[in-house]
Steps between C-alpha positions, in 0.01 A plus 500: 500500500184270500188596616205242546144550374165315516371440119235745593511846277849377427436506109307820537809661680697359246318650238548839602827412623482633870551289847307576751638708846419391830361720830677550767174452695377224351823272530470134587716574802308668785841605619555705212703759583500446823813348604551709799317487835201679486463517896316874583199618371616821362756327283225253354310806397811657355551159322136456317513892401875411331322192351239696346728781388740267359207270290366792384884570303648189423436153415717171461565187298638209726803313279657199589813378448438132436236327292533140679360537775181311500384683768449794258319329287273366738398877676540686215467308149152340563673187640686473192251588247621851425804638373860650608624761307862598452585856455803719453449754787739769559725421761535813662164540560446191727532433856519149631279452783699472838388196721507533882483275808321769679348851497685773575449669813533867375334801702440697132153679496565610134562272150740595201360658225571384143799757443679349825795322448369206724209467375520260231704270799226582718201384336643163386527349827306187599513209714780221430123266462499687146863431402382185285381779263824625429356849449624828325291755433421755238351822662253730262391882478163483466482811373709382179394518147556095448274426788161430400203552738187296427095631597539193760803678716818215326782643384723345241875619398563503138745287422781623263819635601573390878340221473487331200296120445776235327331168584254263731471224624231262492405296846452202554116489466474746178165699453651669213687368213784673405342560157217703702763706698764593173182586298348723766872677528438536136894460410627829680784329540604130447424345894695139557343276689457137624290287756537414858454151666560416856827331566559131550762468782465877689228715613569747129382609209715401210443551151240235322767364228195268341384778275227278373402551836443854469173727429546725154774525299889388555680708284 
């Protein structure tokens, strides 16, 4: 899976070898979990109570299945100064995010709970403006002993086991050099890695094969 990332804190979270989770309530998309018709007042109430509930228990980390999209690295890579990391992420534990023309027209005045067996489907639905992303998602206890809370209210899953850093990849506009970002993972684990350029002929990221070209080292 890849997962982009502004250079900001990213050596620090390398460091201490944790990636950051993601609130359900303060998601880029203000139709977060809300790809049903929210049409009576009751229901919305329902709705912001189940929001609360459910921030209060989980958190996320957004995936994507594709790191050439330059899309991504424009609204989530610091317009291609940051980084996309490539993990090994248990597959059983995602869900790819369902794209739809339209939202649902359900009467439901009550949500699934974690322990439903819709659930996970549930709460990875957006709309088909979002399937560019090529989602899947990673859901998170928060109660868990690898999630670390910080004084400032972020979270952060551990990484190890489930999810497991193997490599990055530089963009196109590098901050860091890939000397800065192997040194700060302090050799866990030997990452590969190379450089990104924008294509020539298509609207794609391709793989900078000038290695002069790139910032750090090339081995």
């Amino acid at each position: 899976m890849f997962y982009f990332t502004s250079p900001n804190h990213l050596l620090e979270n390398l460091t201490e070898n944790q990636i950051k989770l993601s609130d359900f309530k303060k998601c880029n998309d203000v139709f977060e979990l809300a790809s049903f018709a929210l049409k009576d007042k009751k229901m919305r109430e329902n709705h912001r109570a189940w929001i609360e509930e459910l921030s209060s228990e989980l958190g996320l980390i957004c995936f994507s299945q594709d790191w050439r999209n330059p899309l991504m690295w424009g609204h989530y890579s610091k317009s291609g100064e940051g980084v996309c990391l490539v993990l090994d992420v248990a597959v059983s534990q995602l869900q790819p995010v369902e794209y739809l023309l339209k939202r649902a027209t359900s009467d439901a005045s009550c949500f699934p709970r974690s322990g439903d067996p819709m659930f996970k489907k549930f709460c990875a639905q957006k709309s088909h403006h979002w399937r560019y992303e090529k989602e899947e998602r990673l859901f998170v206890t928060l109660h868990s002993n690898k999630v670390i809370h910080q004084d400032n209210g972020k979270k952060f899953l551990k990484m190890g086991g489930e999810v497991q850093l193997v490599g990055f990849i530089n963009g196109p506009r590098p901050e860091l050099s890939a000397d800065e970002i192997k040194s700060a993972f302090g050799g866990k684990r030997p990452l590969k890695h190379f450089q990104c350029r924008a294509a020539f002929r298509d609207f794609r990221m391709v793989v900078q094969q000038d290695t002069s070209l790139w910032k750090g080292c090339v081995t």
